[in-house]
Backbone bond lengths (Angstrom), bond angles and torsions (degrees), N, CA, C in turn:
res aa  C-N    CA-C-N  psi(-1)  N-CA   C-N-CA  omega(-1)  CA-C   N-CA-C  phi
1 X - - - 1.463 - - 1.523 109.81 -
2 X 1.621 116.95 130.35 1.340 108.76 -177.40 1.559 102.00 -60.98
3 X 1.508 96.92 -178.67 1.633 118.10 -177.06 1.416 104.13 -105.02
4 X 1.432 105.40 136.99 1.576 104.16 -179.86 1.787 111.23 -66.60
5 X 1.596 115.53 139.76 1.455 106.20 -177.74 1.648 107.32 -116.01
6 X 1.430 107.14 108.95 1.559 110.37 173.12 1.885 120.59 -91.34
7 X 1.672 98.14 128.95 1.436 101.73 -165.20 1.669 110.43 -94.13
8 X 1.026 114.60 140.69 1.525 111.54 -161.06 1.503 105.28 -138.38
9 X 1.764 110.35 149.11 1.466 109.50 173.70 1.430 108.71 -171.49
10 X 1.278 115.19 155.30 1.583 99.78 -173.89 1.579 101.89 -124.33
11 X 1.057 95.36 -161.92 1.697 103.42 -160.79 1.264 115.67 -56.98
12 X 1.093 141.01 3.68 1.209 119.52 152.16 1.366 120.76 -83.72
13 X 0.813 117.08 -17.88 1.940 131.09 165.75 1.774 94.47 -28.06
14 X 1.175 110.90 -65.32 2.044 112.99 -165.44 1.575 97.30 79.14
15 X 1.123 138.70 21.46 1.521 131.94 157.20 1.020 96.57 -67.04
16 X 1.596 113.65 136.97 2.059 129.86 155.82 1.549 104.45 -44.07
17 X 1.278 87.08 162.15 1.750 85.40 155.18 1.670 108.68 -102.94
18 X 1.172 112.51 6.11 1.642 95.91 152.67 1.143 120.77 -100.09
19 X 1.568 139.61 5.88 1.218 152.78 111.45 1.061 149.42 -16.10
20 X 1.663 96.69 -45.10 1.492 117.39 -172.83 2.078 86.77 -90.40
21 X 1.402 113.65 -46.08 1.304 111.71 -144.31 2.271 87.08 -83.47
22 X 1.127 114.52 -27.78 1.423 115.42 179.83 2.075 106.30 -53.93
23 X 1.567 103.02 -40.68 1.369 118.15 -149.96 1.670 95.87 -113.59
24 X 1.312 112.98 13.40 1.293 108.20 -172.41 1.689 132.70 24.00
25 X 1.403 103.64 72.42 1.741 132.05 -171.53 1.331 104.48 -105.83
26 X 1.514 102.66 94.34 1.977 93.01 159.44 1.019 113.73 -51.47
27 X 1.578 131.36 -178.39 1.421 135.81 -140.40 1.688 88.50 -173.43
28 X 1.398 100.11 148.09 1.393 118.65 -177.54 1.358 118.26 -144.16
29 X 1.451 149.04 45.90 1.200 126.37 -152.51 1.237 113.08 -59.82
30 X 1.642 115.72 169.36 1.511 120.94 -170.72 1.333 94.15 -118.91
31 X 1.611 111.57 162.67 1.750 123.16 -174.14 1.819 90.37 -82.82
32 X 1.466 92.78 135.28 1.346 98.58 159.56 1.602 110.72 -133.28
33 X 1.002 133.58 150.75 1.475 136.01 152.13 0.995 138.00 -88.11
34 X 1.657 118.09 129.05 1.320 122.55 172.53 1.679 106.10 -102.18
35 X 1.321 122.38 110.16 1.818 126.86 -154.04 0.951 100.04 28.14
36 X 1.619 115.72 -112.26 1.737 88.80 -171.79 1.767 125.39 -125.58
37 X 1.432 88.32 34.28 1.678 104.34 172.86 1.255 114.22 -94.29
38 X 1.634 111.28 114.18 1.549 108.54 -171.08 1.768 104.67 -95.66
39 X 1.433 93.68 146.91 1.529 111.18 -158.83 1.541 93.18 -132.65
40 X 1.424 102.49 172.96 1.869 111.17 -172.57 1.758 90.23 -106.00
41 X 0.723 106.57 165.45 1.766 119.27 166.37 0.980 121.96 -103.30
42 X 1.551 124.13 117.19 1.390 144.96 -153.40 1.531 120.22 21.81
43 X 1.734 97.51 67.79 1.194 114.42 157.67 1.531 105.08 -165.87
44 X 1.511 128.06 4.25 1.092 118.02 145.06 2.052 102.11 -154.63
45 X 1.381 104.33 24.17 1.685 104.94 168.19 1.094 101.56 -168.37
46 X 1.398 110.19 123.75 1.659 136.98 -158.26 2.102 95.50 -126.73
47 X 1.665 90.90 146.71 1.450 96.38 -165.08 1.633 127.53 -69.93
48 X 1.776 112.27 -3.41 1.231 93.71 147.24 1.591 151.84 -84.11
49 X 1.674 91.13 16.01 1.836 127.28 -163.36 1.767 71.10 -78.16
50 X 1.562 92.57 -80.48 1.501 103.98 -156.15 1.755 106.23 -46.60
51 X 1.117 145.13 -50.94 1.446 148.88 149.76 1.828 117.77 -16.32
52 X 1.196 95.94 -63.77 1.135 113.47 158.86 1.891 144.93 -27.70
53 X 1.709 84.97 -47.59 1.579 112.88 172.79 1.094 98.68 -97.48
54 X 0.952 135.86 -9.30 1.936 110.89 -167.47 1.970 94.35 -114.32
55 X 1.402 104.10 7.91 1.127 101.41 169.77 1.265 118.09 -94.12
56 X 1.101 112.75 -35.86 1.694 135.46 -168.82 1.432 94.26 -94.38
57 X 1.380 153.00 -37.96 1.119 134.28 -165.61 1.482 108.51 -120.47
58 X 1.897 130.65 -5.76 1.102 117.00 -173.28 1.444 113.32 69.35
59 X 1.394 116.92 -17.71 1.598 94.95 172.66 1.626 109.77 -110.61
60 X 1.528 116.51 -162.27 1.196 130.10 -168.91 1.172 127.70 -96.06
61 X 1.156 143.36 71.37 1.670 132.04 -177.82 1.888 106.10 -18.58
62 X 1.271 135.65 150.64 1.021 132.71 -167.54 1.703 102.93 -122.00
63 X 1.181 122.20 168.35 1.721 137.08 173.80 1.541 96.04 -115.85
64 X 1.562 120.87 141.29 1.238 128.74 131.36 1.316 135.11 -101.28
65 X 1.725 125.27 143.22 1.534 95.08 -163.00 1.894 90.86 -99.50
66 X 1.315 94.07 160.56 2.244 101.98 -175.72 1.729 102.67 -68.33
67 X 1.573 112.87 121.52 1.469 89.17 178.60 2.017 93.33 -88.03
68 X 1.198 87.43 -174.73 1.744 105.35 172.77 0.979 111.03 -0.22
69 X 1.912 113.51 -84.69 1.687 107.04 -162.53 1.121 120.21 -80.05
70 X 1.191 113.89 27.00 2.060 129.26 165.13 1.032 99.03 -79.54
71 X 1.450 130.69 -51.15 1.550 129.92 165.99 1.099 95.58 -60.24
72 X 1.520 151.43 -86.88 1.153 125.12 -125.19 1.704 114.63 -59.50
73 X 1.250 93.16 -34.85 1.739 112.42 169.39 1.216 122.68 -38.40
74 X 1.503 94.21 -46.36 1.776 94.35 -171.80 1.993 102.76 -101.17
75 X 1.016 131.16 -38.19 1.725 136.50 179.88 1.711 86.53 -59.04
76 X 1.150 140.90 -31.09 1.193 129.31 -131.90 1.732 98.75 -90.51
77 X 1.004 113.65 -50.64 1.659 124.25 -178.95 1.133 92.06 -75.49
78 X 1.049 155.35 -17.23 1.804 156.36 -177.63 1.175 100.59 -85.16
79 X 1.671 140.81 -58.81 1.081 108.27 176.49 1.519 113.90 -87.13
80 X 1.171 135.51 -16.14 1.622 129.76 176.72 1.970 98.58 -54.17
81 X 1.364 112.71 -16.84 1.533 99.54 -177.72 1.659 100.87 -99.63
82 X 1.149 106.07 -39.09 1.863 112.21 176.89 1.601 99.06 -117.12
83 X 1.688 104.51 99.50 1.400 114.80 -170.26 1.734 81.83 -80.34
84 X 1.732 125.17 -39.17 1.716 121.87 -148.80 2.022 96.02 -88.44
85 X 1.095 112.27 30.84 1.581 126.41 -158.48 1.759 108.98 -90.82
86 X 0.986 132.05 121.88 1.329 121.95 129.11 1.340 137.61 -97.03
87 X 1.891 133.63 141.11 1.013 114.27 -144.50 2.196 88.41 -107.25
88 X 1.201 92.59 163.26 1.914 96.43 156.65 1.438 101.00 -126.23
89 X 1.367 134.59 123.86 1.026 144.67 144.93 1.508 120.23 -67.64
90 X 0.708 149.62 119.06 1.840 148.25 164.99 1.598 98.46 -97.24
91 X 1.685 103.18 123.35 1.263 114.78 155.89 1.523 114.66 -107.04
92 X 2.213 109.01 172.54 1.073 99.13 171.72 1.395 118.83 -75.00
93 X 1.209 118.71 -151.15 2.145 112.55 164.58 1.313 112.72 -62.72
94 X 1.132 118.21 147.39 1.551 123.98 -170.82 1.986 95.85 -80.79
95 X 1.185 83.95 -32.45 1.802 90.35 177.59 1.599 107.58 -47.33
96 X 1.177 125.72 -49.65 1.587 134.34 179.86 1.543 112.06 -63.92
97 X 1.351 109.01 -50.13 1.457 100.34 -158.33 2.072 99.81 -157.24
98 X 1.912 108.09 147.47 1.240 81.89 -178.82 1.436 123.44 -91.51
99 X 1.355 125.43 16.97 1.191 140.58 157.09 2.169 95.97 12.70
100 X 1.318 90.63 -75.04 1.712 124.08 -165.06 1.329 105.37 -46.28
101 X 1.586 106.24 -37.90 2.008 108.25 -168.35 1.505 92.87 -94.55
102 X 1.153 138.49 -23.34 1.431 137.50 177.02 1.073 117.11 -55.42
103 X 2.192 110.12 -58.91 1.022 84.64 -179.31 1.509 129.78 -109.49
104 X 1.373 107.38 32.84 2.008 134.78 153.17 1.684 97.85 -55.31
105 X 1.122 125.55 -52.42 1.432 126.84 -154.84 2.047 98.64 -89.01
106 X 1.281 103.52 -46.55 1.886 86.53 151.49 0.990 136.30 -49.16
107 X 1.629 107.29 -57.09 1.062 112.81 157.18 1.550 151.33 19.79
108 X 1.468 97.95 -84.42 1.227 145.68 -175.23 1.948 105.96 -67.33
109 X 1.705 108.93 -30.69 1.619 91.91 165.59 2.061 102.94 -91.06
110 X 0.691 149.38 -9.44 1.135 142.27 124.24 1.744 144.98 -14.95
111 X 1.331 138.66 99.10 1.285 108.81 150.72 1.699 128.61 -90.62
112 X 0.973 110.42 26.51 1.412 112.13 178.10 1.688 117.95 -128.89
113 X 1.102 121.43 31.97 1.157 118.93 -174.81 1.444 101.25 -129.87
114 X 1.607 112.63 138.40 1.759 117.68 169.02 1.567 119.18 -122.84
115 X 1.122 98.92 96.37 1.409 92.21 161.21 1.612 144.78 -82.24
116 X 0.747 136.20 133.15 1.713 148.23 -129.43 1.578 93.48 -125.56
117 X 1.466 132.89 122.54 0.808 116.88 146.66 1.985 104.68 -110.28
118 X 1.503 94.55 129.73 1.503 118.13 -179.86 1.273 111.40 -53.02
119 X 1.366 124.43 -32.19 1.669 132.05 -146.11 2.003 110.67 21.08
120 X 1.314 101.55 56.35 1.492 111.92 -171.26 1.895 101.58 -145.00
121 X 1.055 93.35 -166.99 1.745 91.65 175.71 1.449 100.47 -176.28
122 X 1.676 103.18 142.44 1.681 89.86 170.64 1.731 113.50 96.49
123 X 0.835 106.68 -119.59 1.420 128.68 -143.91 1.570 93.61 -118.94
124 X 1.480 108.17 -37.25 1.839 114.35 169.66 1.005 115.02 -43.78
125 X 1.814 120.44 -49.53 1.345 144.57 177.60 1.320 108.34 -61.23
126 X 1.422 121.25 -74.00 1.371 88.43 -168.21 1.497 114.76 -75.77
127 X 1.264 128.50 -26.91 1.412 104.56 139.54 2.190 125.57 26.16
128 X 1.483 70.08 -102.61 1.385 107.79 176.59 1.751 101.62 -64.28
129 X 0.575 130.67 -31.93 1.833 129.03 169.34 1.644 110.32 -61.74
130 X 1.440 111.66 -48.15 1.313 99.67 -174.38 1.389 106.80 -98.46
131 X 1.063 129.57 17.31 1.569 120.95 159.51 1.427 95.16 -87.77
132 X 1.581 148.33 -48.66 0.937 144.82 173.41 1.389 124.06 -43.44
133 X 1.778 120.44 -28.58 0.973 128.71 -165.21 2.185 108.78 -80.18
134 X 1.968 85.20 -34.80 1.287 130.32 -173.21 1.776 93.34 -62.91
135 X 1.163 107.91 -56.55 1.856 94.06 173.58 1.271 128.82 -93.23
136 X 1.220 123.46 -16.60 1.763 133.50 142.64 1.896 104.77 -27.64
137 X 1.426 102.92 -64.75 1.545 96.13 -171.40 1.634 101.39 -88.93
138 X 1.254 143.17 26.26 1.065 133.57 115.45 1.446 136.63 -63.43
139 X 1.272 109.98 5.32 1.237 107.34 173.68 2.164 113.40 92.13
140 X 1.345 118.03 -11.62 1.230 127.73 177.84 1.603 110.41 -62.26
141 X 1.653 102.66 137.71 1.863 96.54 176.91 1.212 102.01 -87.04
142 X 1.401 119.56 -170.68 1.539 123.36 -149.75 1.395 97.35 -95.74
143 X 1.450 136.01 -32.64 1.204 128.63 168.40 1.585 114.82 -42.03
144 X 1.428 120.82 -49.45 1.266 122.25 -179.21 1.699 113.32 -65.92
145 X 1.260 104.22 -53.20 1.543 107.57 -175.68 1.484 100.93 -50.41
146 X 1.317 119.92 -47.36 1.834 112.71 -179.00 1.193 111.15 -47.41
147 X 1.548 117.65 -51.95 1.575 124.23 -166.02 1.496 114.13 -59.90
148 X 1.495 98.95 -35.77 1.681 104.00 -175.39 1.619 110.99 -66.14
149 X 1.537 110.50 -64.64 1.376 126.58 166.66 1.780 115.96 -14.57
150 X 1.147 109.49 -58.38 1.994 153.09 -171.85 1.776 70.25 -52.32
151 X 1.238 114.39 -88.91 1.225 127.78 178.13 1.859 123.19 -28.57
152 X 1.118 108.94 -61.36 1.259 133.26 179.79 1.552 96.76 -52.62
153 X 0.989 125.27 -87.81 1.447 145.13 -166.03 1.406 102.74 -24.60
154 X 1.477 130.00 -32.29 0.894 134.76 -165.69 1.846 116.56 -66.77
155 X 1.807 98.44 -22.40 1.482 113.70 -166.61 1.123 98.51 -111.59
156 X 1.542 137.59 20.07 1.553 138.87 155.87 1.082 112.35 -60.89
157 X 1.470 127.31 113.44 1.408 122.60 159.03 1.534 102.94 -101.57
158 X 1.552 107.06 161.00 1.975 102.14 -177.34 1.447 73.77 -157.71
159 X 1.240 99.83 131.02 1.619 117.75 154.59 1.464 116.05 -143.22
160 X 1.590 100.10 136.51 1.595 104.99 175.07 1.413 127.25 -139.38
161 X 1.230 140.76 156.44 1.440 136.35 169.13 1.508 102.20 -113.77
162 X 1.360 99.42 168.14 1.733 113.59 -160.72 1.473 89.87 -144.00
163 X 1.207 104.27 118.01 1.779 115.34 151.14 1.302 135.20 -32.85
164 X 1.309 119.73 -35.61 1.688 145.58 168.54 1.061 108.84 -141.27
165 X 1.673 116.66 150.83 1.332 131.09 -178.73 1.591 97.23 -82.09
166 X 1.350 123.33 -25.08 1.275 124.10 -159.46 1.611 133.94 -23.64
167 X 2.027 84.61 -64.96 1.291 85.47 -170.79 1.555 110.90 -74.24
168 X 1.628 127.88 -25.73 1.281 124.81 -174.90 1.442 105.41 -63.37
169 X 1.632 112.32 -42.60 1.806 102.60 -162.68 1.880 92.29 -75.79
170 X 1.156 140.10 -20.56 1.698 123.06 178.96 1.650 95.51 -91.60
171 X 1.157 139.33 -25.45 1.807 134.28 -175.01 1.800 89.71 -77.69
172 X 1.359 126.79 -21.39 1.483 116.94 -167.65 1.834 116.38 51.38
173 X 1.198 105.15 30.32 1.884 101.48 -175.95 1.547 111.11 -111.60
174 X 1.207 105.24 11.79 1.185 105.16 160.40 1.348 119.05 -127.46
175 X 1.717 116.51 128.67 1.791 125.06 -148.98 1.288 125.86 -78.65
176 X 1.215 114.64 -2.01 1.510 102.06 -158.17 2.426 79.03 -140.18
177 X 1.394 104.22 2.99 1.824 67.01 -177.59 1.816 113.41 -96.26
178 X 1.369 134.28 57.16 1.020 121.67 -174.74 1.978 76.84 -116.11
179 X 0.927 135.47 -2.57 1.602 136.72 166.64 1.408 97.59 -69.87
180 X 0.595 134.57 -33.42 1.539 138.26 -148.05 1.942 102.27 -85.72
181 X 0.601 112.79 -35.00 1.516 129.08 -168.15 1.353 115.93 47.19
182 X 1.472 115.49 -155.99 1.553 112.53 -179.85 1.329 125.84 -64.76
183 X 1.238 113.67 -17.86 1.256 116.00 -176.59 1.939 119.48 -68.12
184 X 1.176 94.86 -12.26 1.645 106.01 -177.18 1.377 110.67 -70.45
185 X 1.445 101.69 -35.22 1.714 98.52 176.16 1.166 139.61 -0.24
186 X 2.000 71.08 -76.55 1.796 94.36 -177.09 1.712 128.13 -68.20
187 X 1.567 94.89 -17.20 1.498 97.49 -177.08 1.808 103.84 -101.38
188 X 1.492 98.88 173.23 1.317 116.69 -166.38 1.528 104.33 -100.33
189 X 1.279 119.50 123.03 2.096 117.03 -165.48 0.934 90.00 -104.01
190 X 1.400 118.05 143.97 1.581 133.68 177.00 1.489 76.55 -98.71
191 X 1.731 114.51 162.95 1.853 128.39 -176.75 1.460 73.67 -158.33
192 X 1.522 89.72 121.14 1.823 124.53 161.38 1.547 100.13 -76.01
193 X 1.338 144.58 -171.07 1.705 157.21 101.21 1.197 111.41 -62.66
194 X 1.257 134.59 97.40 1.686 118.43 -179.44 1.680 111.54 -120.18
195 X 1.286 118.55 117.88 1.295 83.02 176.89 2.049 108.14 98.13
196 X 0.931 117.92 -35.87 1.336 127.61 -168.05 1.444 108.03 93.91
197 X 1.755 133.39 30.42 1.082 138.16 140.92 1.290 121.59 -110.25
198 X 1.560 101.63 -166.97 1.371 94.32 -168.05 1.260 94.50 -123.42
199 X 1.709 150.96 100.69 1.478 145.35 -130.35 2.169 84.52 -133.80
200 X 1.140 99.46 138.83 1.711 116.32 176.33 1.744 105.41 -76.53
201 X 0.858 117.35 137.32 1.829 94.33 176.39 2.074 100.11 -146.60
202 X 1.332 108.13 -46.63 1.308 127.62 -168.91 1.781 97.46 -86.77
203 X 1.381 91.44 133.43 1.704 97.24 148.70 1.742 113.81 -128.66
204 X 1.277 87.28 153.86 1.807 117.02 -178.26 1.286 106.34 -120.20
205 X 1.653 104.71 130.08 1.337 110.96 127.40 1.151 127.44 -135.05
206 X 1.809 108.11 -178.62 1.504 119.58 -169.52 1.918 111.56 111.42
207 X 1.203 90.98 -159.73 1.302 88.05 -162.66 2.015 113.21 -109.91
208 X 0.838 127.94 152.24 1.344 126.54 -164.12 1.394 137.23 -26.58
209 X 0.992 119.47 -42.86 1.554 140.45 172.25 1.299 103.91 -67.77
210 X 1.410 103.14 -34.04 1.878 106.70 -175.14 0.842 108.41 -51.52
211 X 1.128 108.67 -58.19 2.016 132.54 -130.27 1.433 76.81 -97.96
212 X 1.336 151.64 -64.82 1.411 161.26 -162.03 1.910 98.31 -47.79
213 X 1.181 108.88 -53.84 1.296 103.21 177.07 1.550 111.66 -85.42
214 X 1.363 129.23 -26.43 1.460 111.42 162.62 1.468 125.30 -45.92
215 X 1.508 86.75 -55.43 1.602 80.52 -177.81 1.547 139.23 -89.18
216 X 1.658 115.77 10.77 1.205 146.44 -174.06 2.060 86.17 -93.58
217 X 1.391 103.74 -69.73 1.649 88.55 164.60 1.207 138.54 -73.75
218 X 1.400 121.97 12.76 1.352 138.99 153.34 1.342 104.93 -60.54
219 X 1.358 123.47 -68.51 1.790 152.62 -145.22 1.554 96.46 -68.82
220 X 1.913 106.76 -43.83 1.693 100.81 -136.24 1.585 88.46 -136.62
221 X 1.167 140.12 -48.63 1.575 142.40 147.52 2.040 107.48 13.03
222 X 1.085 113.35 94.85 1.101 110.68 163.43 1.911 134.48 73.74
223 X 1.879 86.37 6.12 1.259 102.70 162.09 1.222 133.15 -80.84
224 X 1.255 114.87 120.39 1.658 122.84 174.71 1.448 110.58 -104.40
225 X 1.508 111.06 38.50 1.713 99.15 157.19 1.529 74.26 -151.50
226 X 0.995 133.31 63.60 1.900 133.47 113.96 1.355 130.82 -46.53
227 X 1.432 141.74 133.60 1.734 124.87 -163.09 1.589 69.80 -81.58
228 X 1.009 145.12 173.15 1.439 141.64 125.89 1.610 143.18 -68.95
229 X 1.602 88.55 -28.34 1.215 104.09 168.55 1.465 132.19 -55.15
230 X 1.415 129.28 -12.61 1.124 126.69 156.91 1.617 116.24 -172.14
231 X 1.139 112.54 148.59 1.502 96.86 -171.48 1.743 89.22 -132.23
232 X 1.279 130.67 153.22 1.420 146.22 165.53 1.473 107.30 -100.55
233 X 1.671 99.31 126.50 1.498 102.18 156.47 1.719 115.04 -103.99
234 X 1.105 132.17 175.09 1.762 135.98 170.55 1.560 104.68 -122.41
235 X 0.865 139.84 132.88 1.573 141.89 164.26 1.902 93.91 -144.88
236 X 1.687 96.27 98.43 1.558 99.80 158.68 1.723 119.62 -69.89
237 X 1.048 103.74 -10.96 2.144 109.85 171.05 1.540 91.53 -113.54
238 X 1.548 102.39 84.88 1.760 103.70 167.76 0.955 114.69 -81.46
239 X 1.505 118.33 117.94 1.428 126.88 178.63 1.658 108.59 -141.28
240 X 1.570 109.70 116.95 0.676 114.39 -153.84 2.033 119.38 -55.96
241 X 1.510 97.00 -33.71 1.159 105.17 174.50 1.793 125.46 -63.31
242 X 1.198 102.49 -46.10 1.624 118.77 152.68 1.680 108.66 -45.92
243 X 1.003 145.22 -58.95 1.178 150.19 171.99 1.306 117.03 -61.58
244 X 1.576 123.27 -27.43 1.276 105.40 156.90 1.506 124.71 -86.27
245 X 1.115 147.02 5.82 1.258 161.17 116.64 1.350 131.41 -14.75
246 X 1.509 87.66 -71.24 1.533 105.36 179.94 1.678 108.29 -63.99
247 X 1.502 125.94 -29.18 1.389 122.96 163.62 1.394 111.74 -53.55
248 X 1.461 106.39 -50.21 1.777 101.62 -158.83 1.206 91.49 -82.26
249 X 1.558 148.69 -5.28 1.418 117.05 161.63 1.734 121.25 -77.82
250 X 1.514 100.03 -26.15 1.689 110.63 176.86 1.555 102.77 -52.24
251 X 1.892 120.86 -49.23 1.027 126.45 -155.24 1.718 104.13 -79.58
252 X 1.475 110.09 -26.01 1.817 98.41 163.12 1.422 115.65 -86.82
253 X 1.139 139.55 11.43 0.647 162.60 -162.38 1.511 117.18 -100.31
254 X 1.615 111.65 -64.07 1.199 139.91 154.92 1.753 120.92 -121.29
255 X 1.414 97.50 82.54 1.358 84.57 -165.96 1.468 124.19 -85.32
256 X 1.503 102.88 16.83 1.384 113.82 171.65 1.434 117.85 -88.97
257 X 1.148 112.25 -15.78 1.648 116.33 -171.55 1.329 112.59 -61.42
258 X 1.366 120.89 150.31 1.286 136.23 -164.28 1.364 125.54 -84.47
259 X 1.383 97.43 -37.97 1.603 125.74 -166.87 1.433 113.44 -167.33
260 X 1.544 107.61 128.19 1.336 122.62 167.14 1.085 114.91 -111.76
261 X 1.374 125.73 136.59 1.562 146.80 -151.97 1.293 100.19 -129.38
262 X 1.904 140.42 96.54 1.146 134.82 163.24 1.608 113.15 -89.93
263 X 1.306 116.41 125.22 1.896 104.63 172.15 1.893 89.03 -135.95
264 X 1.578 83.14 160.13 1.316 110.78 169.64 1.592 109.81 -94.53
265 X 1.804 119.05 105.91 1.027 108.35 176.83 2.035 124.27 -57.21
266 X 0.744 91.10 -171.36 1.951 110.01 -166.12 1.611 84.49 -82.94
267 X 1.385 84.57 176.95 1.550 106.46 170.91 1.587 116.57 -74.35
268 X 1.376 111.68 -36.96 1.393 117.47 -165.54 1.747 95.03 -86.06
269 X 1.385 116.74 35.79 1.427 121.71 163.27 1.176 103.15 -148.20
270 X 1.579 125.28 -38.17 1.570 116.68 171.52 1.238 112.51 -61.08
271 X 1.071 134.53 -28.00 1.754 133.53 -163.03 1.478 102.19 -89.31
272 X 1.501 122.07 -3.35 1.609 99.65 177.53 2.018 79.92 -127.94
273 X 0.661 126.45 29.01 1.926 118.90 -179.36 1.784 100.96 -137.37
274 X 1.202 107.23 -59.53 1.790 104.86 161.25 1.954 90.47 109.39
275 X 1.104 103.49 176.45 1.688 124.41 160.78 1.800 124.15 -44.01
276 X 0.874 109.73 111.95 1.504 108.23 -177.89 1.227 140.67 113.51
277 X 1.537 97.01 -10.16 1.493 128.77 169.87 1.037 137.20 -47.85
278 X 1.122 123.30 103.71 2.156 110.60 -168.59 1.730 104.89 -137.36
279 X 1.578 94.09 127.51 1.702 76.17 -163.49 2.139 86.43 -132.80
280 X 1.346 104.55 -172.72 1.734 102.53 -175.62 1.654 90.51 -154.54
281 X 1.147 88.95 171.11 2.027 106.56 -151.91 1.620 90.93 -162.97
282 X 1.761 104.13 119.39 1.522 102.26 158.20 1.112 95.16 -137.16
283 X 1.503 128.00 -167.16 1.128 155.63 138.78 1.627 130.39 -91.38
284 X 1.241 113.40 136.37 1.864 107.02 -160.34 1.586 85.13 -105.51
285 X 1.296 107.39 153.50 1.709 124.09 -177.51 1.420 107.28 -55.76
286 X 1.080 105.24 159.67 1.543 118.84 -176.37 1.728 100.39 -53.12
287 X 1.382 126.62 156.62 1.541 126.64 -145.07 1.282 128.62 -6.90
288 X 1.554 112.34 48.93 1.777 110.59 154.16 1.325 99.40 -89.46
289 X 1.767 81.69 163.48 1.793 89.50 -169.24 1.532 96.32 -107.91
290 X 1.208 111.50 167.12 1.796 116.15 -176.79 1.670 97.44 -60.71
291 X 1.278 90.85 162.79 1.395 110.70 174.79 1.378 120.44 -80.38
292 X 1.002 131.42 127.03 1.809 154.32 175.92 2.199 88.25 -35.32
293 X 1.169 106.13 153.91 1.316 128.58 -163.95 1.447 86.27 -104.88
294 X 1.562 129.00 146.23 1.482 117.00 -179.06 2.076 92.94 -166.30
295 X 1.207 105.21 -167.92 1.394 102.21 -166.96 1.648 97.72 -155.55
296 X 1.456 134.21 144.25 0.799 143.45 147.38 1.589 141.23 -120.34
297 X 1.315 129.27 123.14 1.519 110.98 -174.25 1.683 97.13 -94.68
């Protein structure tokens, strides 16, 4: 008899919880800080908290990553309820955070647990969660679903622009903008995933909607290895009206796509990207190759 396979991810994922609970997604929140009161992520500090503080105090709400017995904590009542279980964990990029080596080193008292590192973030992830979820209810054991994923991950594209450099140039998580100098300020950086970082490459200007549709037809404009089947948007300022927009430009864009997916990432992505943020995540068809690196002002 196969083994039951439970799919798992924590807050940086940005799945709803009517998402998580439709697609059956364990859940993990991550420690975040507000100065120095540590709080869970989106279950008792939501990203206009964190927005909020860095307005009023100039500084940064902070992330901690879970070492080991954070896993054991959380896998632990999961399998005492599904003893016949294997688990998938999805992390973000190990490049960002060690979330990924933590929980390798739990891991390890385990034989039934996989941890995944995505080398993605965001919206890449769950992404990559619901294709996993997608061969789970095909009936695939968890060895296979890893291998495919391993595979998969490879055709994540994520691109985003940020309203202010702020929070990335004081969080330091993005690699390449201390080149950039002061002058970046003023402009708006598009941030690829490359690599399993998060690298600055594009500049914007103008005003939101602009820059939102530049670089949405930057991303998606004239691609014919889009999966169609679903594409993810991110808007950390969820507004619903903004979000309906930002679909109908994805959908001229790609007007074959099936489904557009807008979420408001977590805290443990708002606190290093900031207010204003809107980024998109597909998958390219089975052997397309990534997309060419390019720049726009």
């Amino acid at each position: 008899m196969a083994r039951k396979v439970l799919i798992l991810g924590d807050s940086t994922c940005d799945l709803t919880p009517e998402m998580r609970q439709q697609y059956g997604v364990g859940f993990m929140p991550l420690p975040v800080n507000v100065g120095d009161e540590p709080r869970r992520d989106m279950e008792n500090v939501f990203p206009q908290e964190i927005f909020d503080y860095y307005r009023k105090t100039g500084r940064l709400c902070t992330t901690s990553a879970p070492n080991p017995s954070d896993y054991h904590e959380f896998w632990g009542p999961l399998l005492k309820e599904n003893p016949d279980a294997d688990l998938i964990h999805f992390h973000i990029s190990s490049e960002m955070t060690s979330t990924y080596q933590a929980a390798c080193t739990a891991a390890q008292e385990y034989g039934c647990v996989y941890p995944i590192d995505t080398r993605s973030v965001s919206i890449g992830v769950a992404l990559l969660i619901l294709e996993a979820c997608r061969l789970r209810d095909q009936g695939l054991e968890a060895q296979a679903i890893v291998e495919a994923i391993h595979q998969m991950k490879r055709q994540v594209q994520v691109s985003f622009v940020v309203e202010s450099i702020e929070y990335l140039w004081k969080g330091g998580r993005c690699s390449n903008l201390a080149g950039y100098g002061a002058t970046l300020l003023k402009l708006r950086p598009g941030i690829d995933m490359v690599d399993g970082k998060l690298v600055a490459g594009k500049k914007y200007r103008g005003g939101n909607l602009a820059v939102y549709r530049r670089m949405l037809r930057q991303a998606l404009e004239g691609r014919g290895d889009v999966d169609p089947r679903r594409i993810f948007l991110a808007n950390t300022s969820f507004d619903p009206e903004v979000n309906r927009q930002l679909e109908e430009m994805v959908r001229e864009f790609q007007p074959e796509v099936q489904e557009v997916i807008t979420l408001q990432p977590g805290c443990s992505i708002c606190v290093h990207c900031g207010p204003g943020t809107v980024g998109v995540a597909y998958r390219t068809k089975d052997g397309a190759s990534a997309p060419e690196e390019g720049s726009h002002d």
